[in-house]
N, C-alpha and C positions, 0 to 999 in steps of 0.2 A: 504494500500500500504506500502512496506518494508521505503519509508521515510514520510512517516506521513498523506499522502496525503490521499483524500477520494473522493472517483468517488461517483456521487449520479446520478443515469438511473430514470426519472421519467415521468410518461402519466400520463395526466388526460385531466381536461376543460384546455382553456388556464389561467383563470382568478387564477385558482388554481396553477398551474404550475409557471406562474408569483409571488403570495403570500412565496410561497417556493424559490424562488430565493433570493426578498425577505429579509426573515428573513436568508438566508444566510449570503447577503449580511450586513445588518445593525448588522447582531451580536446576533442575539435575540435567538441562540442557546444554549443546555448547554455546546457547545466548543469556539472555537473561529476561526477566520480565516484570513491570512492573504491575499488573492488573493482569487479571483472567477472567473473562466474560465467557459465560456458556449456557448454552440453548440444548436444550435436549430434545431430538424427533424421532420419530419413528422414522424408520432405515428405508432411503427409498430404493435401493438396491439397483443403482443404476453407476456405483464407481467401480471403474474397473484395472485402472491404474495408478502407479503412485506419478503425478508431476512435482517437480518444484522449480518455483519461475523467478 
């Protein structure tokens, strides 16, 4: 995003879904993060690879 921000779209199990918020959350990336916003939806089952742009 043009001010730093980073949208993460992610399906899977929930248990897994959960472990990636996660390590959002606590930091355990190689960036850092001030805020973590999350929307929870039912999985539209339409991704089917990983990008990152």
């Amino acid at each position: 995003m043009p001010d730093g921000a980073v949208v993460v779209i992610a399906e899977g199990a929930e248990p897994a879904c959960r472990n990636l918020v996660r390590l959002l959350v606590t930091g355990h990336t190689p960036g850092w993060t001030d805020r973590v916003e999350l929307v929870w939806q039912r999985a539209q089952g339409d991704l089917v690879d990983f990008r990152r742009k």
